[in-house]
C-alpha positions as CSV (number, residue, x, y, z in Angstrom):
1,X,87.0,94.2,97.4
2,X,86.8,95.2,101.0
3,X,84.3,98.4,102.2
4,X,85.2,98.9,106.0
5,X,87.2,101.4,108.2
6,X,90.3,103.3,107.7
7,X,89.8,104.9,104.1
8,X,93.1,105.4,102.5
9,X,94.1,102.1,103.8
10,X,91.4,100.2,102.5
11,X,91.7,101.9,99.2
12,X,95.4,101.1,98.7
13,X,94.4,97.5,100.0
14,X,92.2,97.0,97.0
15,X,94.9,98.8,94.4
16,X,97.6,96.0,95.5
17,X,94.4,93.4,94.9
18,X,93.3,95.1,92.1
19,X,97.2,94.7,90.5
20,X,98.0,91.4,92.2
21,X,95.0,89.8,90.6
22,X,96.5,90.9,87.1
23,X,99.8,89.6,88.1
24,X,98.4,86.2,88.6
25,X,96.1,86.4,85.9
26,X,98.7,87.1,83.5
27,X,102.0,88.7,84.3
28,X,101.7,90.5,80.9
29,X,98.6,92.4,81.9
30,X,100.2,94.3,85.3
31,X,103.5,95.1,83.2
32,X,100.8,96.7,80.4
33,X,99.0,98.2,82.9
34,X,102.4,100.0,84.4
35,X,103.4,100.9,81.1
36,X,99.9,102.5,80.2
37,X,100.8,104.4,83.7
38,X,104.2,105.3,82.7
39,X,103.3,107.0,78.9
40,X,105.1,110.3,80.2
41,X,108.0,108.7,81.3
42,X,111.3,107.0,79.8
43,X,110.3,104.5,82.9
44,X,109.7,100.8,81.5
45,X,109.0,97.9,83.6
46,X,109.9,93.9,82.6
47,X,107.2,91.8,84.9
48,X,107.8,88.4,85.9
49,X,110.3,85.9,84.7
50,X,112.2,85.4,81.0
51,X,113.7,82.1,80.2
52,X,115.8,81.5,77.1
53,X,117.8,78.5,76.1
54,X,121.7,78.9,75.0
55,X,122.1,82.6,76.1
56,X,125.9,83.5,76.7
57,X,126.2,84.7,80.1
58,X,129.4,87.1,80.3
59,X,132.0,85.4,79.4
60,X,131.6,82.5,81.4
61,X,130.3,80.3,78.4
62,X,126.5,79.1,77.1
63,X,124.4,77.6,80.1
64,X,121.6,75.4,78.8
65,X,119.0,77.5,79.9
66,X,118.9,80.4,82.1
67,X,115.2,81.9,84.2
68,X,116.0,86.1,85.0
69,X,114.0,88.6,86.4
70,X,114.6,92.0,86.3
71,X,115.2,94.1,90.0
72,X,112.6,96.9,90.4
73,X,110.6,98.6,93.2
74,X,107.3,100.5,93.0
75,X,106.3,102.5,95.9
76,X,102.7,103.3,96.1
77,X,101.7,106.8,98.4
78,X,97.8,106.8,98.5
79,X,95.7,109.8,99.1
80,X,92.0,111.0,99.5
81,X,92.9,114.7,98.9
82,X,96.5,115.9,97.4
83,X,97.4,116.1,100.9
84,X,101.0,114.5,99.9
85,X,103.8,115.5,102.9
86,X,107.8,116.0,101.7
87,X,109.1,114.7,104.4
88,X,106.9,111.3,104.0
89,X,107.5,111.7,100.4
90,X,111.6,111.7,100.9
91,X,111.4,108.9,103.5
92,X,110.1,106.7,100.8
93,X,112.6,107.8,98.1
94,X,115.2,107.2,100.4
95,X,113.9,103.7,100.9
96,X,115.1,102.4,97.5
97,X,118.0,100.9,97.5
98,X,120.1,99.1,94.4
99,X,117.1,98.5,92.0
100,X,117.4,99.1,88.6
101,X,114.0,100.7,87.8
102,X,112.9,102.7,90.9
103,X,109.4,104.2,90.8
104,X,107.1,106.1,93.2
105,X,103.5,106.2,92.9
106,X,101.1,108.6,94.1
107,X,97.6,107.6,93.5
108,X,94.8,110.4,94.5
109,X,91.5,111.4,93.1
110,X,93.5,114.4,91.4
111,X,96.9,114.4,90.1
112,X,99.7,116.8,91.2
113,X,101.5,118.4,88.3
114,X,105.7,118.3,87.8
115,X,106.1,121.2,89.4
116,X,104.4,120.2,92.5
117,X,106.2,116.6,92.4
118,X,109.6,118.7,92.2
119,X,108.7,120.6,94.8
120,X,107.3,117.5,97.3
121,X,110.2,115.2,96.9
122,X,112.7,118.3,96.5
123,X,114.5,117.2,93.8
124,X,115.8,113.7,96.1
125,X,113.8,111.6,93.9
126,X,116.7,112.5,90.9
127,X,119.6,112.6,92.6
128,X,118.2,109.1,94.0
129,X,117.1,107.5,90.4
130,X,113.8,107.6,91.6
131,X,111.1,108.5,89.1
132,X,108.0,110.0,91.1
133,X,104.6,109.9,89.3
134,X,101.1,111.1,90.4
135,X,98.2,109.9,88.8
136,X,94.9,109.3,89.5
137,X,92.5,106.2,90.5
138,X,90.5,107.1,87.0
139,X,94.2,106.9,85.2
140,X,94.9,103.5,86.7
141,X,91.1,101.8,86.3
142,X,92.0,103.3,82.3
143,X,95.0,101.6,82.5
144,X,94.2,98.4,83.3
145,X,90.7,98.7,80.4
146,X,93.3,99.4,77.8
147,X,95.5,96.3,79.1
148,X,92.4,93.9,79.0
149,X,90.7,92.2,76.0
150,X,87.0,92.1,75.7
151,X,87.4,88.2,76.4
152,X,89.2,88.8,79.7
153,X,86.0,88.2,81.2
154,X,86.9,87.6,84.8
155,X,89.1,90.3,85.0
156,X,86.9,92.8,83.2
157,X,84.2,91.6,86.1
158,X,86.9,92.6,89.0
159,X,87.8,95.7,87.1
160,X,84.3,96.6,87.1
161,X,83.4,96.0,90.9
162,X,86.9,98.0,91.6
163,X,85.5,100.8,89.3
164,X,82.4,100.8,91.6
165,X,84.5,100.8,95.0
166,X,86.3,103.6,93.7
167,X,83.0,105.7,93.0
168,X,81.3,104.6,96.5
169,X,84.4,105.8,98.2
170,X,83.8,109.3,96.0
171,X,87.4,109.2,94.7
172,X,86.9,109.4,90.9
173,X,86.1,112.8,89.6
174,X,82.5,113.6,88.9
175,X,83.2,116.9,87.6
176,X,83.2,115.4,84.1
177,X,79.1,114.3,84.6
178,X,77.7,117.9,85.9
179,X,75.9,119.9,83.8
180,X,75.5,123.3,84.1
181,X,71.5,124.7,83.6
182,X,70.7,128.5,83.6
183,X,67.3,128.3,84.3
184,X,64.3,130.8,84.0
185,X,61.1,131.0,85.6
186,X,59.8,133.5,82.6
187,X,60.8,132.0,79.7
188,X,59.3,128.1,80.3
189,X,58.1,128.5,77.0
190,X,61.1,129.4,75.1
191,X,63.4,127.2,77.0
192,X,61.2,124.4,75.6
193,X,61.3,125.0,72.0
C-alpha cells in the first residue's frame, strides 16, 4: 500500500486496493466483507456472477444456461475528521441512477450517528433509495478478519500491512489502549503493594 502525499486520497486508494484484492481473491470474501459492513441495515449485496443451467427466464422459455449479475453501486466518501459536507454528500446521492441496491459509504476514523447522517444528506438519500452508512476504518479492517479464514494466508498478510497503514496514518482510534494513572509522589509505597 502506498505512503505518499494527499492523505484522504491515498487512504481511499488503499480501501479500493484493500477491497479489490478480495474481489479477485475470491468474490465471496468482498460480498462477506459488505455484508459484515451492512449488519444494521436491510442492505444485502450479491457480488460477482451466478450461472445456473435450465432457469426459466419470464416467459420466454428454458435457455440452456444463463451467467447474471446483479446492478449495484457503492459510493465511498472518505474522511480524516467527520468533516462530511451536505452538499458533497447530496451530490453523490444524486449520482445513482437505476441500480437496484444503492449504498453510500462514509469511511472516517469515527462514525457519525443516524441522526447526523439524516441530517447530512437531508433525508435525499430516502427519497432517492439510497442507504447512507458511516463506519469506521477499524469497522471495515473487522470486517474483512471476520470474512477471512485462518488459511487465507495471503490475504491475512495484506490485511495486516493495511491494518498498519491505517495506524501510521493515525486513523484508527487509540483511545481504547490509554490508560488512565493517578499517581502519587507520597504514597510510592502503598501504590506498590
Amino acid at each position: 500500500f502506498q505512503r505518499y502525499s494527499q492523505p484522504e486520497n491515498v487512504i481511499t486508494n488503499n480501501t479500493l486496493l484493500l477491497l479489490q484484492r478480495l474481489y479477485q481473491y475470491r468474490p465471496r470474501l468482498l460480498q462477506d466483507t459488505l455484508a459484515a459492513l451492512f449488519d444494521d441495515t436491510q442492505t444485502t449485496l450479491s457480488v460477482g456472477v451466478s450461472m445456473n443451467q435450465q432457469v426459466q427466464v419470464g416467459e420466454h422459455g428454458i435457455p440452456d444456461g444463463a451467467l447474471a449479475q446483479d446492478s449495484f453501486r457503492l459510493l465511498i466518501e472518505t474522511k480524516l475528521s467527520k468533516g462530511f459536507g451536505a452538499a458533497q454528500l447530496d451530490r453523490h446521492i444524486r449520482a445513482f441512477r437505476d441500480e437496484k441496491t444503492k449504498v453510500l459509504l462514509l469511511l472516517s476514523p469515527s462514525s457519525l450517528d443516524q441522526t447526523e447522517v439524516d441530517k447530512l444528506t437531508k433525508k435525499a438519500a430516502s427519497e432517492n433509495g439510497v442507504t447512507v452508512l458511516s463506519k469506521t476504518f477499524e469497522d471495515l479492517l473487522a470486517a474483512v478478519a471476520n470474512a477471512l479464514s485462518e488459511r487465507d494466508y495471503e490475504m491475512q498478510d495484506m490485511l495486516a500491512d493495511y491494518r498498519k497503514f491505517c495506524s501510521d496514518e493515525g486513523i484508527l482510534p487509540v483511545w481504547q489502549f490509554w490508560m488512565r494513572a493517578i499517581t502519587a509522589g507520597w504514597t510510592i509505597e502503598q501504590n506498590k503493594r
